[in-house]
C-alpha positions in Angstrom: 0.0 0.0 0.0 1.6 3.2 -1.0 1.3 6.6 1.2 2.8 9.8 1.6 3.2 11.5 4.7 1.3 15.3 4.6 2.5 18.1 4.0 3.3 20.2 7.3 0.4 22.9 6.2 -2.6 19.4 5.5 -1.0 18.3 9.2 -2.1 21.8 10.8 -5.5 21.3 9.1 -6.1 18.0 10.2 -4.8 19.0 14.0 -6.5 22.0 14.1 -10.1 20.4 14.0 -12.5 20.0 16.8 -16.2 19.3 17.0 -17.4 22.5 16.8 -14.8 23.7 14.4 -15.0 21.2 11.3 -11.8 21.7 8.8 -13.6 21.1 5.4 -14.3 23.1 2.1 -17.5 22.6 0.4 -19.1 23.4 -3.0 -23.3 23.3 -3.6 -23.0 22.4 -7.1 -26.9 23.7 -8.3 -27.9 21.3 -11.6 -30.9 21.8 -14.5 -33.0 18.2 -14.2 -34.9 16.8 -17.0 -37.5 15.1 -14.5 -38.1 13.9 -10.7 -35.5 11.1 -10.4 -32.4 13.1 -11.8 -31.3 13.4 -8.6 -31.6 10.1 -7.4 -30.0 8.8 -10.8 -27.4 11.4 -9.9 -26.7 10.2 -6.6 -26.0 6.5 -8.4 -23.8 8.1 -10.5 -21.7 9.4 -7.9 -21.6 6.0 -6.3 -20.1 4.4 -8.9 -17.9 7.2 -10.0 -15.9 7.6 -6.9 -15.0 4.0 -6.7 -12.3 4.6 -9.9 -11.2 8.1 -8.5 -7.8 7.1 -6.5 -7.9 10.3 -4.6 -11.0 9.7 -3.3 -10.0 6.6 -1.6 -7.4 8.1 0.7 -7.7 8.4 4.5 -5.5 9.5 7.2 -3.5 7.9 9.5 -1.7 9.0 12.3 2.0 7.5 12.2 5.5 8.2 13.6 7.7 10.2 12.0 11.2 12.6 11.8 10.5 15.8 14.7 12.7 18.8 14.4 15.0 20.0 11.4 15.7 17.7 8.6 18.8 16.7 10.4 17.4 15.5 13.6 17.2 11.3 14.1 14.1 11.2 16.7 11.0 9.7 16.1 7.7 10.9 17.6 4.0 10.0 17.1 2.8 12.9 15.9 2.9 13.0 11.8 0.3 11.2 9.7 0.1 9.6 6.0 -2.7 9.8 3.2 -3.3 6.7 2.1 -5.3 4.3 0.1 -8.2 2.8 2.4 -8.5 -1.0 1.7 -12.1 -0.7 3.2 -13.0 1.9 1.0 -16.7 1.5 0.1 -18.3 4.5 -1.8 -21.8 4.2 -0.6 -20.8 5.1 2.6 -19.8 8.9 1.3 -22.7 9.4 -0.9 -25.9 10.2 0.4 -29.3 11.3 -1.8 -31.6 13.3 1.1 -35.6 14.5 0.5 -36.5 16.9 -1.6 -36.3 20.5 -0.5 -37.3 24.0 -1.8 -34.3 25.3 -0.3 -30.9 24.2 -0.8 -28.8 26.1 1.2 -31.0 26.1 4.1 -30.0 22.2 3.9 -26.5 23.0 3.2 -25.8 24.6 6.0 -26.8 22.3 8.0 -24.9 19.2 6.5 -21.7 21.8 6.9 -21.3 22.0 10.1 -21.2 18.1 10.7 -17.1 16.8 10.7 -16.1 14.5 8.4 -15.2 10.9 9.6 -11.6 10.8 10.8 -11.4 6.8 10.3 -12.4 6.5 6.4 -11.8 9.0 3.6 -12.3 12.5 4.6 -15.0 13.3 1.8 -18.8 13.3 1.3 -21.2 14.2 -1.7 -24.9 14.7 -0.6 -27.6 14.8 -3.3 -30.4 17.2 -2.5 -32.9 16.8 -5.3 -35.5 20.1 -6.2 -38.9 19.9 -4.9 -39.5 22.0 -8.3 -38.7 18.6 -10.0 -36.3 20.1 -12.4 -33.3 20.8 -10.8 -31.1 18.9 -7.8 -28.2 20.0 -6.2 -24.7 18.5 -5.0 -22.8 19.2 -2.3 -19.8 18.0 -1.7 -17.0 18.4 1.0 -13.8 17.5 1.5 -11.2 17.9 4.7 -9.0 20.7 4.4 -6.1 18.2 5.0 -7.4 16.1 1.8 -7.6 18.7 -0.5 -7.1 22.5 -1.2 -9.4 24.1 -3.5 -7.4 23.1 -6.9 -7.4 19.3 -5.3 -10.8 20.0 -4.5 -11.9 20.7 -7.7 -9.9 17.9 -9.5 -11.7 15.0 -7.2 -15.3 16.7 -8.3 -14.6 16.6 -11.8 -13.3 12.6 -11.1 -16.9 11.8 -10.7 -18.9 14.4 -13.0 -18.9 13.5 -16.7 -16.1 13.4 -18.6 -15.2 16.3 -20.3 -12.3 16.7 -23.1 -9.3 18.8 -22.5 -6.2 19.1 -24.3 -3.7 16.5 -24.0 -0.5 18.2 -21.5 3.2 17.0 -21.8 3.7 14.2 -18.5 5.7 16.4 -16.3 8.7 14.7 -14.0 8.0 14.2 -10.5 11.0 14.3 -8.1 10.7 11.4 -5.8 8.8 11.0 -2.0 11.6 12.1 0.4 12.7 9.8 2.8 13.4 10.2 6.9 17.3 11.6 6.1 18.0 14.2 3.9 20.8 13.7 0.7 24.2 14.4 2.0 25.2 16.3 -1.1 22.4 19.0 0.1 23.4 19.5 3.4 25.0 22.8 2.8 22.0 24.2 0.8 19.5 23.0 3.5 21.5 25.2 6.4 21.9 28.4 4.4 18.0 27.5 3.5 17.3 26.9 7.3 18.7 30.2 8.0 16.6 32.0 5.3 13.5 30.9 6.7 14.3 31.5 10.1 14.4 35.4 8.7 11.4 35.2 6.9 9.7 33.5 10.1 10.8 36.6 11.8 9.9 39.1 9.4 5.9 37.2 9.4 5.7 37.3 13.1 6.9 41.2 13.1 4.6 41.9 10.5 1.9 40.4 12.7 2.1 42.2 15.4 1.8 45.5 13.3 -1.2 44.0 11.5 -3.0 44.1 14.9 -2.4 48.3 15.6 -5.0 50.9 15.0 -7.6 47.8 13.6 -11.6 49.0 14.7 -13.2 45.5 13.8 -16.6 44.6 14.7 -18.7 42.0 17.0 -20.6 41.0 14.6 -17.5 39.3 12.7 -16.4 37.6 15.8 -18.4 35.8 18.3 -17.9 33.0 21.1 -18.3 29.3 19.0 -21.8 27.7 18.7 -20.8 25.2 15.9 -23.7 26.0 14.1 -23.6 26.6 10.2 -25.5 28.3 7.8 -24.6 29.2 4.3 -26.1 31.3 1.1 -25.3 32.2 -2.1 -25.4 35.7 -4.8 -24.7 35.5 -8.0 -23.4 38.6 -10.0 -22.9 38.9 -14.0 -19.1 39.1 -14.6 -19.8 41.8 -17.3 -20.9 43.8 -14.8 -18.2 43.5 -12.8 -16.0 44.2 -15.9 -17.6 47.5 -16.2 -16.3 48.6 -13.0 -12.9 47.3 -13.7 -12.4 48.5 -16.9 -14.1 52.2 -15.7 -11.5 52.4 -12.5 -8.8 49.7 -13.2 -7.4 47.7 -11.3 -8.2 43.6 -11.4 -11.7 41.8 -11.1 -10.6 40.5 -7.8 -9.9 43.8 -6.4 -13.5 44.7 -7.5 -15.1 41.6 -6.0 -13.1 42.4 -3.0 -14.6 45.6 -2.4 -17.9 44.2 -3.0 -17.6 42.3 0.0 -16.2 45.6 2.1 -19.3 47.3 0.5 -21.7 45.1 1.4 -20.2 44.3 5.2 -21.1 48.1 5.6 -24.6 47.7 4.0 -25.2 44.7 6.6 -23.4 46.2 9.7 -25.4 49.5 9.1 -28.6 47.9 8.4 -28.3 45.3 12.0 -27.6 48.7 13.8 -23.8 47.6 14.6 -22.7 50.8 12.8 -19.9 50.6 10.6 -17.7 53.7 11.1 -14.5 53.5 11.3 -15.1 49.8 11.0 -11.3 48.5 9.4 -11.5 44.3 10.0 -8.3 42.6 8.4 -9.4 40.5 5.8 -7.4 37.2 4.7 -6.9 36.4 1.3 -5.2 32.8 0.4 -2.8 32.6 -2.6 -2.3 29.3 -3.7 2.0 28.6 -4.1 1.2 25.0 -5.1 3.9 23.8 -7.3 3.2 20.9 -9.5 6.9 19.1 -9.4 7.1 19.1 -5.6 7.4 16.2 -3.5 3.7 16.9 -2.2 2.0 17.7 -5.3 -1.4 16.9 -3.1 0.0 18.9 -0.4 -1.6 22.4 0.8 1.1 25.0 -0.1 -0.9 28.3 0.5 1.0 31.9 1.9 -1.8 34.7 1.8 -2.5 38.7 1.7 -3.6 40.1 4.8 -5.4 43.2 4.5 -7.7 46.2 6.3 -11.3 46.3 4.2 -12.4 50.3 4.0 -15.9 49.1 5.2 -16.1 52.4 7.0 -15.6 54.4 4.1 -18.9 55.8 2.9 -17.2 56.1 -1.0 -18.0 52.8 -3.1 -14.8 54.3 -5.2 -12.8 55.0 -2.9 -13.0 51.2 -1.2 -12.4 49.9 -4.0 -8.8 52.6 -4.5 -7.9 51.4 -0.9 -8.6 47.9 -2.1 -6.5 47.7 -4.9 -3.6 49.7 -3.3 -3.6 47.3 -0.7 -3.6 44.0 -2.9 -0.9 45.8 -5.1 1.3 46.4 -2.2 0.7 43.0 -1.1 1.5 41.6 -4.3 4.5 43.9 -4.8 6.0 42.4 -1.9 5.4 38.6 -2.7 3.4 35.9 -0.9 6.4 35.1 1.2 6.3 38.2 3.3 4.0 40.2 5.5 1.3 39.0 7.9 -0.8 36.9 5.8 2.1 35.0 5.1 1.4 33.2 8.5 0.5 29.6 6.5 4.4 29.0 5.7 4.9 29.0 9.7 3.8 25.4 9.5 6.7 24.5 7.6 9.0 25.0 10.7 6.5 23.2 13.2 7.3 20.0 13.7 4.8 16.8 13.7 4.5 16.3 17.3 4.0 20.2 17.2 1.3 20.4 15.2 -0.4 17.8 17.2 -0.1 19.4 20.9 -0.6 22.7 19.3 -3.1 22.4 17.4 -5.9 23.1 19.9 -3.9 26.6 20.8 -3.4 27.4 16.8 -7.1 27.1 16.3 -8.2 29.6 19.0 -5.2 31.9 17.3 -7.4 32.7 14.1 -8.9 35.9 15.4 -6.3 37.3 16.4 -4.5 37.2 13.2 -7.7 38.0 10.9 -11.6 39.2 11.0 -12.6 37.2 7.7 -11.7 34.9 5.1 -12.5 36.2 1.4 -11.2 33.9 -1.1 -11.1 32.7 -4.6 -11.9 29.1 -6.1 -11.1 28.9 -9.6 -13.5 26.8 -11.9 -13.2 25.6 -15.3 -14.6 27.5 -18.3 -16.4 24.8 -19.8 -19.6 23.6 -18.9 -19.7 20.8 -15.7 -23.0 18.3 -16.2 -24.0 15.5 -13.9 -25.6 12.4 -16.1 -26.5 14.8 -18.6 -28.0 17.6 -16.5 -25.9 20.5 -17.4 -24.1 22.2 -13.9 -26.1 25.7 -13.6 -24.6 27.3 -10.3 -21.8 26.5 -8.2 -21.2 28.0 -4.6 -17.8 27.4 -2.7 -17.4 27.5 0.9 -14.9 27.8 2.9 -14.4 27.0 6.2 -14.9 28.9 9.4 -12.4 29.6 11.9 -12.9 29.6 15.8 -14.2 33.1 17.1 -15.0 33.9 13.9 -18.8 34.5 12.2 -18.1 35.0 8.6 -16.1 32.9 5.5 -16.4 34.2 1.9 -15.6 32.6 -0.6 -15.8 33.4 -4.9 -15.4 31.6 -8.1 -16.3 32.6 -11.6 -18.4 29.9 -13.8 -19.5 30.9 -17.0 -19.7 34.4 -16.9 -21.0 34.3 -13.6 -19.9 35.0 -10.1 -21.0 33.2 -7.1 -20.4 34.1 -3.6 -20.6 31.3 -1.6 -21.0 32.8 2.7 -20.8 30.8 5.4 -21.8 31.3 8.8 -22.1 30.9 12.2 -25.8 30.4 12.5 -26.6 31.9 15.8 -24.2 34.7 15.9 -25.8 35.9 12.2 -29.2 35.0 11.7 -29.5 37.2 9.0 -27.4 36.2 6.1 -29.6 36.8 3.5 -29.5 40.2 4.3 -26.0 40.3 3.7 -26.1 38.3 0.6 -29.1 41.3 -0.6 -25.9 43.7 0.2 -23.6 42.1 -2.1 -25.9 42.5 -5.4 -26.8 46.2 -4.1 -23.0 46.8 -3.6 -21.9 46.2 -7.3 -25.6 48.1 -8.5 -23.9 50.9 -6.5 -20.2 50.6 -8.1 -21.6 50.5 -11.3 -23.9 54.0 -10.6 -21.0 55.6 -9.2 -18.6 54.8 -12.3 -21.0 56.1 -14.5 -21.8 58.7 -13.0 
């Protein structure tokens, strides 16, 4: 049986977990049915899909493994491998529910369950249309499985087969072992020392991020465990017209959306928004395809202050884009949201005692999670029934009420919010806020 051990960043994930606190992505895949049982065929379909998907077989177990620097001989329990379950039975990860009228009102519900630790982290839960002519999928998958680019490659595994170009087999540089290659000794110390500056230079730049920061209670809140999610869609033309009026990128736009709308909500619930500045993590994916772990979670990130207490819908979006052109000026490697790469000098056993600390540790490094999934351009379909919507989500830290998360599908854009159910009852009113927050960029750009 082969296995690889994870990746120092998939071992925080999977440490990191509690009860209340479930590591997992998800995506509510929304599909077009041509009559009552698509969803149930759907759910067969799945079933029988996964069963040939190798990724989706893999669970993970705890094992023993190197602590310290790459030079150090110890062993301590602490490290874990994914590997291929020989038990691995699909119908126990695929599950078709009742109909319902309302998707995510169902979703949110199935997100705040864990994932089983002893079989593959992954389920895919059918939820077919009471309308009768459409179904949804949601599936999720443990954060220590799969990023979002892993994510989306097991999905596709089990949708129906699309044709892409043909790439050029790339080389893959071999597992690494419990000892390092002599002949790199030299290369790992002046790298060792490298990283012990940049691990410096993160944790300073930390401590700065948390100076002169008004956030608000309604982003942060004592842990109930509950979920609930909801979904907007926006036409990306639209938001092209505000790119192309202003400059700048679409993500800075749909970026300051979300600062937009957070004032819309805050004002509207009567928590007040001025001089409301909450620090707003934005993953960057620094995934490399030849590396040892190409399954491996390799994110850094962008840390910065949303203007949601600035009244100007232009000038958020200014104060947006200067601060994701700073940030991108100055790499991924550097600055406070570069805290992910930190993992990389924990060791196994660390991860595992510290992992219960670490996860009450989210607030204070950020307010809310805004990122990006990417999708494929062409069009997704399920036994036929062409994929209409899809809405990622991401998941929630401890203390924290809010995850955002994007992708673009077909000239759409779908927020994907998830929350802590008790501590914001009103979702949908913020999800109202993000469509009138573009409606109001586009006004003010042509104005």
């Amino acid at each position: 049986m082969t296995s690889d051990l994870l990746a120092p960043l998939d071992l925080a994930f999977w440490n990191i977990e509690s009860e209340g606190h479930p590591m997992h992505l998800g995506a509510l895949g929304v599909f077009s049915a041509h009559s009552p049982t698509a969803g149930a065929h759907a759910a067969d379909l799945l079933a029988a899909r996964a069963a040939a998907v190798p990724g989706l077989r893999m669970r993970i177990r705890d094992v023993w493994q190197p602590i310290g620097s790459p030079l150090a001989l110890p062993l301590a329990f602490g490290g874990a491998t994914r590997e291929a379950d020989p038990d691995f039975d699909p119908m126990n990860h695929v599950r078709l529910h009742a109909p319902t009228a309302d998707f995510h009102a169902v979703a949110g519900g199935l997100m705040e369950r864990p994932l089983g630790r002893g079989r593959p982290p992954w389920e895919a839960h059918v939820l077919p249309g009471e309308d009768g002519v459409s179904f949804a999928v949601l599936f999720k998958f443990h954060h220590a499985l799969a990023d979002g680019l892993r994510a989306l490659k097991l999905a596709a595994g089990v949708l129906d087969p699309i044709d892409l170009p043909r790439r050029a087999p790339r080389a893959v540089e071999p597992p690494r072992g419990p000892l390092p290659d002599v002949r790199k000794l030299p290369g790992l110390l002046r790298g060792a020392l490298s990283d012990a500056g940049r691990a410096l230079d993160i944790g300073a730049s930390v401590a700065l991020s948390t100076l002169g920061v008004r956030s608000s209670a309604a982003l942060t809140s004592e842990p109930t465990g509950t979920r609930s999610t909801a979904g907007v869609v926006l036409d990306l033309d639209e938001v092209h017209r505000v790119r192309k009026a202003v400059g700048g990128t679409v993500n800075d736009v749909l970026i300051a959306v979300v600062a937009g709308a957070l004032r819309r909500w805050l004002d509207e619930r009567g928590d007040g928004s001025e001089g409301v500045t909450p620090r707003a993590l934005i993953p960057v994916s620094k995934r490399r395809p030849r590396s040892a772990h190409p399954q491996g979670n390799r994110l850094s990130g962008y840390l910065i202050r949303l203007p949601v207490g600035d009244p100007d819908p232009l000038g958020r979006l200014g104060t947006v884009r200067t601060a994701m052109d700073r940030n991108k000026d100055a790499g991924p490697n550097r600055g406070a949201g570069a805290v992910a790469l930190l993992a990389d000098h924990v060791p196994a056993l660390g991860h595992r005692l510290g992992g219960p600390l670490m996860s009450q540790a989210a607030r204070l490094w950020f307010d809310i999670l805004v990122t990006s999934v990417p999708l494929p351009g062409l069009g997704l379909k399920l036994g036929g029934h062409p994929l209409t919507e899809v809405y990622p989500f991401a998941p929630l830290a401890r203390g924290q009420s809010l995850a955002v998360a994007i992708s673009t599908y077909r000239g759409r854009v779908h927020y994907g919010l998830v929350a802590d159910a008790r501590a914001v009852p009103d979702l949908d009113v913020l999800a109202r806020a993000v469509t009138a927050e573009l409606e109001t960029l586009i006004a003010a750009c042509e104005s």
